[in-house]
matplotlib code that plots the C-alpha trace (Angstrom):
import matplotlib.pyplot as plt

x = [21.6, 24.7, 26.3, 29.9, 32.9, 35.3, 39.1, 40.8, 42.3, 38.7, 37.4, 40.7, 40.0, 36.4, 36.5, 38.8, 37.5, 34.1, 36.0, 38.3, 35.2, 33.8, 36.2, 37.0, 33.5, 33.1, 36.8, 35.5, 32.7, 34.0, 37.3, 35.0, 33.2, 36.2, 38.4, 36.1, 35.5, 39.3, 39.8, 37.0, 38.7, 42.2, 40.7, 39.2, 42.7, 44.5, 42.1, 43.0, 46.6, 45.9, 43.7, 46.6, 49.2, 46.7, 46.1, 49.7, 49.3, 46.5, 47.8, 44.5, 40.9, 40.2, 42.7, 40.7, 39.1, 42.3, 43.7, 40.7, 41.1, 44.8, 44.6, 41.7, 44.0, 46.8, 45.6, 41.7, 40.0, 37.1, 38.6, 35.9, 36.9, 34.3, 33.9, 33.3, 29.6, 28.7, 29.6, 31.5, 34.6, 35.8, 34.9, 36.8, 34.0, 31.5, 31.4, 31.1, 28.9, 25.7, 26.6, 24.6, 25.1, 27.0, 27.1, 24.4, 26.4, 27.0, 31.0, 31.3, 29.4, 31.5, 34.4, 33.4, 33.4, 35.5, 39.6, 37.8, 34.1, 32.7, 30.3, 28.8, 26.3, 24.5, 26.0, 23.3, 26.4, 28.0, 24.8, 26.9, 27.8, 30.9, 32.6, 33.2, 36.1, 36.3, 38.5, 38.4, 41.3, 42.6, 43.6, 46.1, 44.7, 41.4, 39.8, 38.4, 37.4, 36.9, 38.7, 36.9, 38.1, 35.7, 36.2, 33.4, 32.1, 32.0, 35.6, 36.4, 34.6, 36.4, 39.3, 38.4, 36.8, 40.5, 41.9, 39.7, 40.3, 44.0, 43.6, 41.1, 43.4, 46.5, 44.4, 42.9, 46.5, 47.4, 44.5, 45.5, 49.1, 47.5, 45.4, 48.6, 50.4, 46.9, 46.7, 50.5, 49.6, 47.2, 49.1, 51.8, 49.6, 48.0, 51.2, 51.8, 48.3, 49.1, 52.5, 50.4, 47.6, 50.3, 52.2, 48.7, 48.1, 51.5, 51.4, 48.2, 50.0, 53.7, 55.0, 58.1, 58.5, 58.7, 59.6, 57.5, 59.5, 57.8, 59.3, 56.9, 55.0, 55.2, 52.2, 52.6, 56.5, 54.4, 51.5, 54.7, 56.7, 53.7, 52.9, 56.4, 56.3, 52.2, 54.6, 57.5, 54.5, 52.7, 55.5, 56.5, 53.3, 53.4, 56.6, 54.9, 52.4, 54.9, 56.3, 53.2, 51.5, 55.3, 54.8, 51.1, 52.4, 55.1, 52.9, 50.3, 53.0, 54.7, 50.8, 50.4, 53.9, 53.1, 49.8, 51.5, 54.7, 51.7, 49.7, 53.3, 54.1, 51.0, 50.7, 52.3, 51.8, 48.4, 48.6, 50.7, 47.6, 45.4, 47.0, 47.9, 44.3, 42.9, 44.5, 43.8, 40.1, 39.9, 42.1, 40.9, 43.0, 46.1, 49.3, 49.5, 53.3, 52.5, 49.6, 52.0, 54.3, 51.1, 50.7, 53.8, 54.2, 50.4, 51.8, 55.0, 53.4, 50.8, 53.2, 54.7, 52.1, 51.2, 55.0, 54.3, 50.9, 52.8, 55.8, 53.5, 51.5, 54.7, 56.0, 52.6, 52.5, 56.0, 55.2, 52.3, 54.6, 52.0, 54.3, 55.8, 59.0, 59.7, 63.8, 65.0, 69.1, 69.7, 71.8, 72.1, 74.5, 72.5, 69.2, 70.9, 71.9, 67.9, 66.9, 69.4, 68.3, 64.6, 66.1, 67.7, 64.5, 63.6, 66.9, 69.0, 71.1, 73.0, 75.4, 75.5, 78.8, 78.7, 82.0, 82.4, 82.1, 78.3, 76.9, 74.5, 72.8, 68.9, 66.7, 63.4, 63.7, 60.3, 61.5, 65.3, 64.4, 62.2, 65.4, 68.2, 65.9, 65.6, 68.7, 69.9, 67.5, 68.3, 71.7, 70.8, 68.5, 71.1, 74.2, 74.9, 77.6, 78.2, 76.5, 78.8, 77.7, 79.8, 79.4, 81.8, 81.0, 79.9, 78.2, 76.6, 77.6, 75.7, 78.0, 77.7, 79.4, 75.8, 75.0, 75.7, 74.0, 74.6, 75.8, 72.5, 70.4, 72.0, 70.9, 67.2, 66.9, 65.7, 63.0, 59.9, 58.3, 61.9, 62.5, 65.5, 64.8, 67.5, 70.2, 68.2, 67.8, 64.0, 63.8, 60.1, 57.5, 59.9, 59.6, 62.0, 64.7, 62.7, 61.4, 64.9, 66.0, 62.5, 63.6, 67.2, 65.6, 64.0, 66.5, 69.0, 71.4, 72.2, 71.9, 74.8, 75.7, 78.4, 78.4, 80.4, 78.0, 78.9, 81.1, 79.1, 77.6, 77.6, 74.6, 76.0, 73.8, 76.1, 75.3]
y = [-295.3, -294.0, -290.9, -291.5, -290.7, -289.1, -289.2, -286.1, -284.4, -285.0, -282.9, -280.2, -279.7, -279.4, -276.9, -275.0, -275.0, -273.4, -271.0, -270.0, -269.3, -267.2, -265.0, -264.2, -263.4, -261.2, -259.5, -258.7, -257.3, -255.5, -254.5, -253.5, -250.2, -249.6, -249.2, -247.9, -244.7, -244.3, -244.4, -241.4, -239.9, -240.2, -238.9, -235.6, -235.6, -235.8, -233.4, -231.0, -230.8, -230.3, -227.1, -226.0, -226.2, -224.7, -221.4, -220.8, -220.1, -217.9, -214.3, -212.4, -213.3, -212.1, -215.1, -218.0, -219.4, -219.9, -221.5, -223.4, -225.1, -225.9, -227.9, -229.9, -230.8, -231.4, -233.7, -234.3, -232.9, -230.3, -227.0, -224.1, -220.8, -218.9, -215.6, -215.3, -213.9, -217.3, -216.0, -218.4, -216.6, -219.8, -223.1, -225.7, -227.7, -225.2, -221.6, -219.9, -216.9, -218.8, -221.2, -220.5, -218.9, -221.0, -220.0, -222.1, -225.5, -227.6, -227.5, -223.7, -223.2, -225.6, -224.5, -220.7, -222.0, -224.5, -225.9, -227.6, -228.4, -231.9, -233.2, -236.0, -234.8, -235.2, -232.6, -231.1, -229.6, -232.8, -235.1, -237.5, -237.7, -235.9, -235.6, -231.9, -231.0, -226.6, -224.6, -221.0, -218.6, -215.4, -212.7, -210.1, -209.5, -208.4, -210.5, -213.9, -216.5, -220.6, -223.6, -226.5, -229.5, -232.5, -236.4, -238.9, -241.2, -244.2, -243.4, -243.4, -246.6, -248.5, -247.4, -248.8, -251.5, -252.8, -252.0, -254.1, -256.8, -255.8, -256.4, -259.2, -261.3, -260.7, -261.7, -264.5, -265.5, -265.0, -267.1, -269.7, -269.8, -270.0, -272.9, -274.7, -274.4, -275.6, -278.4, -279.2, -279.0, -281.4, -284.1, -283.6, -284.2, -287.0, -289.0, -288.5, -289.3, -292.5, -293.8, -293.6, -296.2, -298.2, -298.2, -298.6, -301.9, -303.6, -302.8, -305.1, -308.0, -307.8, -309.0, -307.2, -303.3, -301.3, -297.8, -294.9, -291.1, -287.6, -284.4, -282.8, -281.0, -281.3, -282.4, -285.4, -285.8, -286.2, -288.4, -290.6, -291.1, -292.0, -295.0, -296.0, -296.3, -298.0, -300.1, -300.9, -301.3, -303.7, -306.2, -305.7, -307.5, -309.7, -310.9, -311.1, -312.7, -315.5, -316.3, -316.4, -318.9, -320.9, -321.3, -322.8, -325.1, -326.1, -326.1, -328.0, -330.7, -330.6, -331.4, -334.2, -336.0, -335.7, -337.0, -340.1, -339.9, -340.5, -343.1, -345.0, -344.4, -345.5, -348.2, -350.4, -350.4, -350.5, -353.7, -355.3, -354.5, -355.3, -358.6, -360.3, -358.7, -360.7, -364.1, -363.4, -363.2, -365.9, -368.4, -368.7, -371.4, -370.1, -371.2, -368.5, -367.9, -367.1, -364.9, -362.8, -362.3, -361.3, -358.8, -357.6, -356.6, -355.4, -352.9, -352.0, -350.7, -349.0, -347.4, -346.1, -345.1, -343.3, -341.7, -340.7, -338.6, -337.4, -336.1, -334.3, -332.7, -331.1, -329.9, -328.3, -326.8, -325.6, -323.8, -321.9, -321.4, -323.0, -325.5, -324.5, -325.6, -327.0, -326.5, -328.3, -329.5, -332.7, -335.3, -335.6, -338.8, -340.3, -339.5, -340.8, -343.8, -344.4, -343.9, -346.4, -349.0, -348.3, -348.2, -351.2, -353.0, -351.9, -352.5, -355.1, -356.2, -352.5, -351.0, -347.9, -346.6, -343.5, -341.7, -338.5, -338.0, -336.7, -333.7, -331.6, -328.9, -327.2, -328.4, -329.8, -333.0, -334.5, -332.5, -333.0, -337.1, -336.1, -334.5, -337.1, -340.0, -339.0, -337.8, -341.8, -343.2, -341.6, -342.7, -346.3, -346.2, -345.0, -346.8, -350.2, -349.4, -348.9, -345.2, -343.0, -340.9, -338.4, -335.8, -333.0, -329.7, -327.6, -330.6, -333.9, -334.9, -338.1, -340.1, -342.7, -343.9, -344.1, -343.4, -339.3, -336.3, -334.1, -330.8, -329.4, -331.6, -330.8, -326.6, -327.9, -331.4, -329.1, -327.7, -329.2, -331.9, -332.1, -335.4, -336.5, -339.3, -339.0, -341.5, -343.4, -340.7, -341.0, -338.9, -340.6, -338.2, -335.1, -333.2, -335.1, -333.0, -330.1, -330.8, -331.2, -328.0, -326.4, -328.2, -326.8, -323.2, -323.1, -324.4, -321.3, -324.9, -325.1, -328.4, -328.8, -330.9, -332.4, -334.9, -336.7, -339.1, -342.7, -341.8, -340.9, -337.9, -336.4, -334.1, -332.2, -330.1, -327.1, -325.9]
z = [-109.1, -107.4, -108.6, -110.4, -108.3, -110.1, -110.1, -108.2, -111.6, -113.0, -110.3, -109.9, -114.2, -113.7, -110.4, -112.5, -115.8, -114.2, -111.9, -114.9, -116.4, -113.6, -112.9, -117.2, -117.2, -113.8, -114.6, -117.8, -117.4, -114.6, -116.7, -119.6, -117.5, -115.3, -119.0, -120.0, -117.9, -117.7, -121.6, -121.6, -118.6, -120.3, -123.9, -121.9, -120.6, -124.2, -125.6, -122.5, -123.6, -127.1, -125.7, -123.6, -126.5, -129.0, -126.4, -126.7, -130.1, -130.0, -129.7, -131.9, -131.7, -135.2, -136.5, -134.7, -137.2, -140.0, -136.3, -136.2, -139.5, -139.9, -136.6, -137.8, -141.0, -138.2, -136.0, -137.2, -134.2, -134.3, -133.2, -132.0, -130.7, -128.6, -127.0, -123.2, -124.3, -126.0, -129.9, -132.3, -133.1, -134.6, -136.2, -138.0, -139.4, -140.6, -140.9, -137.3, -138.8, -139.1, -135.4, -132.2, -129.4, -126.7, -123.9, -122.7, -123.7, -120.5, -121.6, -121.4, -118.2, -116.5, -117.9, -116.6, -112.7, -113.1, -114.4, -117.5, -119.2, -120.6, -122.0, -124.6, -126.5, -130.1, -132.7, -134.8, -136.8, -138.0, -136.9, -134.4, -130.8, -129.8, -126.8, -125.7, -123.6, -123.1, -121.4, -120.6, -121.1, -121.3, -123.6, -122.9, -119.2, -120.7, -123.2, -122.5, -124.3, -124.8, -127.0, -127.6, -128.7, -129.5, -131.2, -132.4, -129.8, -132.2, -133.2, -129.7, -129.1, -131.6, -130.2, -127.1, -128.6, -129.8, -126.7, -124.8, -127.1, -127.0, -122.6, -122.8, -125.0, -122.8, -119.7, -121.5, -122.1, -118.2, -117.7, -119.8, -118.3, -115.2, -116.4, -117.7, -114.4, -112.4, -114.8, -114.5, -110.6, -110.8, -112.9, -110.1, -107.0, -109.4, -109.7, -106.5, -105.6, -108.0, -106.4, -102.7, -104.0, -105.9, -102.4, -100.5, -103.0, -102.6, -98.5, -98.6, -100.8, -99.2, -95.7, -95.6, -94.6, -98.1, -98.0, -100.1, -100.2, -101.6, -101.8, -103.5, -100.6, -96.7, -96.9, -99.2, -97.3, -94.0, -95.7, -97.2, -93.9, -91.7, -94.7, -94.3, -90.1, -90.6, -93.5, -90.4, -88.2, -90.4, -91.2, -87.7, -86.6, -89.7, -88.3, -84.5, -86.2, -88.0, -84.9, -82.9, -85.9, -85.5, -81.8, -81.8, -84.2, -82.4, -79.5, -81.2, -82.4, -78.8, -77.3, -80.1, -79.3, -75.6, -75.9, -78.2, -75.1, -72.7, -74.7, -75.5, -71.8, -70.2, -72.8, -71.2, -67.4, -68.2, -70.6, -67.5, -65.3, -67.5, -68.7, -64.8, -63.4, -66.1, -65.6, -61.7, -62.4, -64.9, -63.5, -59.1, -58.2, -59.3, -57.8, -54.9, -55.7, -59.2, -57.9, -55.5, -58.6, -60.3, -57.8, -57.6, -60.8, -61.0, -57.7, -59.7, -63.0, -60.9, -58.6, -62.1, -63.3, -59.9, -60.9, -64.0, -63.1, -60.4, -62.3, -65.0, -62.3, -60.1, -63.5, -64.2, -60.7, -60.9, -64.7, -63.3, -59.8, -57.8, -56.0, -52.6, -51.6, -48.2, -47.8, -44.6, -43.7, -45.5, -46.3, -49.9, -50.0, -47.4, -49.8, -52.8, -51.0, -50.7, -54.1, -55.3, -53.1, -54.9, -58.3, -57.8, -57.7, -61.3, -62.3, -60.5, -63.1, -62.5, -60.9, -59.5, -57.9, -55.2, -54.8, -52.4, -48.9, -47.0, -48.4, -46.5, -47.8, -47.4, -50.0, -50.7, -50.1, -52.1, -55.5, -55.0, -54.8, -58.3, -59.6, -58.6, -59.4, -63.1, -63.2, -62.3, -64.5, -67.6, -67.1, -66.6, -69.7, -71.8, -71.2, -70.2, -67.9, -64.6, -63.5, -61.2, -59.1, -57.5, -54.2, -53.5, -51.8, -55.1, -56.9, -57.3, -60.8, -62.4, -65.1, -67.9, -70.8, -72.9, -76.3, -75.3, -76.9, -79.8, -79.3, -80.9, -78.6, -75.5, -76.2, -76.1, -74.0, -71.1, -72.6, -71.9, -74.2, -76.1, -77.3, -78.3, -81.1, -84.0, -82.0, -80.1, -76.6, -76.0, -72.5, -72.2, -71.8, -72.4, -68.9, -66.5, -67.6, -68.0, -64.8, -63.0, -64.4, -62.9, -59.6, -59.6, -60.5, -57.8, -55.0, -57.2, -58.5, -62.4, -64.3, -66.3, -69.3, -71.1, -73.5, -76.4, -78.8, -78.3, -75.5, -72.2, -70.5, -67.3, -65.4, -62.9, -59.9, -59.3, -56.1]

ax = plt.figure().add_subplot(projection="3d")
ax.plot(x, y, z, "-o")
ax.set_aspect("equal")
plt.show()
């Protein structure tokens, strides 16, 4: 069975609770002897000063005794006067006449060698324990003899007794003040303790960046501000993360409309192929001008389809830069003038008007008869009107008076697999104009253009 974890205030009231407990006990017991022996000490020192203010009063030997006495009624101490040869010369608790000799009492011989005597001892005379304090003294230059003052033990024990009480109730009081602050301590760093894991929780359900502040400690300031930057960091990548998911589905809907562009596309070539192959086979006397028109239109859809593979391959090569480009002096006009004679063919019901005088410039000639031929094309697809083509020496520009593109279109049509469907502008597959722009990147041209909707566009090559 695993052992219960415990919540952090459980544990601070518990470490405290036993190390409260610890030190009342240790400091008491320790406070108890070391009060103890000072209370003695300051009793001996009390009793010391009553001794010295008693000797001043002393100015006969023979009056002792009556001394003796009237200070025990004062201040309810025993009082005994003795001789520097061990004789009782006065007592204030029994009569001194009948008292031992005491000069052999630890007190008095301490008190002979040294400032002061003690002692704690069993009285035979009032049958407790007293404790002795002597002093020696003397006598008009001559004379010398010993006070003794002595209090019960168990009076002075219940004295300290109460005093110890007095002490261990004040410290038991600091203690518990202490204890109040540590607990107050505790529910502090527990809130805060509480507002991190509250924070911690909603970081793990939220997206955006939420911000968590302490100011309680440095420590819990430092913990906070590095959960607000992981916080920043987290929707940071959220957002990365948004975009990135946005993009494969973009990409994955750009790959599914180019794989339906290519299917439409290919569609129907291959249905022309299919369909004149087909009556070839089946039919072998066919009339052979019928079977040369067969032919020929089994040639064009092949050679369009041959155009089509070709045109997705160069603009694969020229996304992973893997196309080299072969620039060499040529005549543009001269070029152009070809590849209307060949889209003539596929269109002969157009006209396409060249303006301009020759251009010559160093291009690629294979990609800039790619480029020019879409270019054309599109422009014949989309308008029924003549096509101009002009030439001057900082551009060939390419213009119809089609169905045109919106404003929002045109900021896109380059980009590859864009299809423009909303009015009617299919651009086929979706790469010839991305893959004229890659063509004019390349030679260091821009494709520029302009267009009004249901008025006409022109695509320039700005040299």
């Amino acid at each position: 069975m695993s052992k219960k974890t415990l919540k952090l205030h459980d544990i601070f009231l518990r470490k405290f609770l036993l190390l409260f407990l610890t030190i009342f006990l240790l400091l008491g017991f320790l406070f108890y002897f070391w009060i103890k022996d000072i209370y003695i000490q300051q009793t001996k020192v009390d009793l010391l000063n009553n001794i010295d203010i008693l000797s001043l009063q002393v100015d006969n030997i023979n009056s002792t005794d009556k001394l003796a006495k009237d200070i025990k009624k004062a201040i309810h101490l025993r009082v005994t006067f003795i001789s520097d040869d061990g004789k009782v010369i006065g007592e204030s608790d029994k009569s001194y006449v009948k008292m031992d000799n005491h000069l052999n009492r630890v007190e008095i011989i301490e008190a002979k060698y040294q400032e002061y005597g003690s002692a704690i001892r069993y009285s035979n005379t009032l049958k407790k324990d007293l404790l002795y304090v002597a002093k020696r003294f003397n006598l008009n230059n001559y004379n010398y003899y010993y006070i003794r003052m002595s209090r019960d033990i168990q009076l002075i024990k219940k004295e300290f007794l109460f005093l110890s009480l007095k002490i261990g109730f004040l410290f038991f009081i600091f203690m518990l003040g202490a204890f109040y602050i540590s607990l107050k301590i505790s529910k502090d760093v527990q809130d805060e303790t509480k507002e991190i894991l509250d924070f911690l929780k909603n970081l793990t359900k939220q997206t955006k960046s939420i911000k968590i502040q302490s100011s309680y400690s440095v420590e819990f300031n430092k913990i906070t501000k590095l959960l607000t930057t992981v916080s920043h960091n987290l929707s940071k990548k959220d957002k990365q993360k948004s975009k990135y998911t946005a993009k494969l589905k973009l990409s994955n809907r750009q790959k599914d409309d180019i794989i339906s562009a290519i299917s439409h596309e290919f569609k129907n070539p291959i249905a022309v192929i299919n369909g004149y192959t087909q009556s070839l086979i089946e039919d072998k006397d066919i009339n052979s001008t019928i079977r040369d028109k067969f032919l020929d239109k089994i040639s064009s859809n092949s050679l369009k389809l041959t155009n089509m593979i070709d045109r997705l391959r160069l603009s694969i090569k020229l996304d992973e830069n893997k196309q080299l480009s072969n620039l060499k002096n040529c005549n543009i006009t001269k070029l152009t003038k070809e590849i209307i004679d060949d889209l003539k063919v596929t269109y002969p019901n157009r006209d396409i008007i060249l303006k301009g005088d020759d251009i010559k410039i160093d291009v690629d000639k294979t990609m800039m008869v790619i480029a020019i031929t879409n270019l054309i094309e599109n422009a014949l697809k989309y308008s029924q009107d003549n096509v101009i083509v002009v030439f001057n020496s900082k551009s060939i520009d390419i213009i119809d008076s089609g169905i045109g593109i919106s404003n929002n279109d045109i900021q896109k049509i380059t980009d590859k697999f864009y299809r423009v469907s909303s009015n009617g502008w299919n651009n086929s597959l979706g790469i010839g104009l991305s893959l004229v722009k890659s063509i004019m990147d390349i030679h260091k041209f821009k494709l520029e253009i302009k267009s009004i909707e249901n008025e006409g566009s022109t695509f320039s090559i700005k040299f």
